[in-house]
C-alpha positions as CSV (number, residue, x, y, z in Angstrom):
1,X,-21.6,4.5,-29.8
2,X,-21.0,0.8,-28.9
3,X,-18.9,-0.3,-25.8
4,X,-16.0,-1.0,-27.7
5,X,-15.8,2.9,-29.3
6,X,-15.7,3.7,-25.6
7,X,-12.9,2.1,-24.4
8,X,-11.0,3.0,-27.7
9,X,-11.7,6.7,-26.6
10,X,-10.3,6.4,-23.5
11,X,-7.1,4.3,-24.3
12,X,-8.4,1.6,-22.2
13,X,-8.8,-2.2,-22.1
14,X,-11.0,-5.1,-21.7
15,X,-10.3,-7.4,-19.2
16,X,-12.4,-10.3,-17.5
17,X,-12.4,-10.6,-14.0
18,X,-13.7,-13.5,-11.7
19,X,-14.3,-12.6,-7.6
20,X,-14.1,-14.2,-4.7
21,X,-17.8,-14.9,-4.6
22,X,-17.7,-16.6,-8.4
23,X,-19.0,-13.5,-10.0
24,X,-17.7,-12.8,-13.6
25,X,-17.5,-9.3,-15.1
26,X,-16.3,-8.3,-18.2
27,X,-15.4,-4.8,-18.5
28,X,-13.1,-1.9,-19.7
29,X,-10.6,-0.3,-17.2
30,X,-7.9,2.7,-18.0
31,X,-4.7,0.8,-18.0
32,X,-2.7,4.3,-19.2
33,X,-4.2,6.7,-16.2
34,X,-1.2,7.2,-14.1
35,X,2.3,7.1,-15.5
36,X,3.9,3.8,-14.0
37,X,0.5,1.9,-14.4
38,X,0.8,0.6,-18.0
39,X,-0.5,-3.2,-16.8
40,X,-3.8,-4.7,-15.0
41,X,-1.6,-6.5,-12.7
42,X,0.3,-2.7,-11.6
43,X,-3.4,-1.4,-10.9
44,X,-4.7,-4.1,-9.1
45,X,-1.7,-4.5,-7.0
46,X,-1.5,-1.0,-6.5
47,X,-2.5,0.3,-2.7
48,X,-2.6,3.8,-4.1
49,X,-6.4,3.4,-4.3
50,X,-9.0,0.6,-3.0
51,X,-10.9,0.0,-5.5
52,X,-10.6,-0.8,-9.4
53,X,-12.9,1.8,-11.7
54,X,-14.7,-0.6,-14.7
55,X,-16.5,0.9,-17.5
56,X,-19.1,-0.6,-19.4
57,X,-19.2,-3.5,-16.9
58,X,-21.2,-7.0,-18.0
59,X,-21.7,-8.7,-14.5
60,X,-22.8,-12.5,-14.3
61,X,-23.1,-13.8,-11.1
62,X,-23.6,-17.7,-10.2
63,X,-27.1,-18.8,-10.6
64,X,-28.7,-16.0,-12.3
65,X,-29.2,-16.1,-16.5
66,X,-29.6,-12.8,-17.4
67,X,-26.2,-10.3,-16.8
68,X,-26.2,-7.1,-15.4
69,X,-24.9,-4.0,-17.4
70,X,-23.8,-0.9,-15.6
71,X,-21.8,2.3,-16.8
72,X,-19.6,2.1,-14.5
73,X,-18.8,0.1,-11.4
74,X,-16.4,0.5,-8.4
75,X,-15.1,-3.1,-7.3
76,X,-12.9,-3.5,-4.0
77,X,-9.6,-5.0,-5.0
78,X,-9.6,-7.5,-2.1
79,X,-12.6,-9.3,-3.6
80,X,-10.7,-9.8,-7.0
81,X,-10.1,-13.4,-7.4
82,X,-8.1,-13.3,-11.0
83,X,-8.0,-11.0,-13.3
84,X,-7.0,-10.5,-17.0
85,X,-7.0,-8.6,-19.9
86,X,-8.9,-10.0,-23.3
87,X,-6.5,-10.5,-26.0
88,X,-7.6,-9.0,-29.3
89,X,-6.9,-10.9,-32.3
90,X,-6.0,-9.0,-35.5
91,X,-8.8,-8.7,-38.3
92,X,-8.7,-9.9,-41.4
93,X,-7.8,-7.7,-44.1
């Protein structure tokens, strides 16, 4: 099962986030996991809980070449610098 069966399980979405340190991840996170939270910017902005859940994160910090992959990652929401989810495009038929 690839990364992107995962987060189609799960009704969830990839988004690409940068933090305050320059670090890039690109990840999956449950948009859909508490009615009222339907958009990355309502769980981010959220103070119902510290820190943003990612799944399947891809982590590439400044100066290394090789990323890091994790299962899952717990990220402190004070540290995100921008944040947004990765448009899909539609496939050809």
């Amino acid at each position: 099962m690839n990364d992107q069966e995962i987060c189609r399980d799960i009704n969830s979405h990839t988004v690409k986030i940068t933090l305050v340190d320059g670090t890039q991840i690109n990840a999956c996170v449950n948009l859909d996991r508490d009615p009222g939270y339907s958009r990355l910017s309502d769980l981010i902005s959220s103070e119902r809980e510290p820190f943003l859940i990612l799944m399947n994160p891809t982590i590439y910090k400044p100066g290394l070449e090789n990323p890091e992959k994790y299962e899952t990652l717990f990220i402190n929401k004070e540290y995100i610098l921008w944040a947004t989810p990765e448009i899909s495009l539609p496939e050809d038929e």
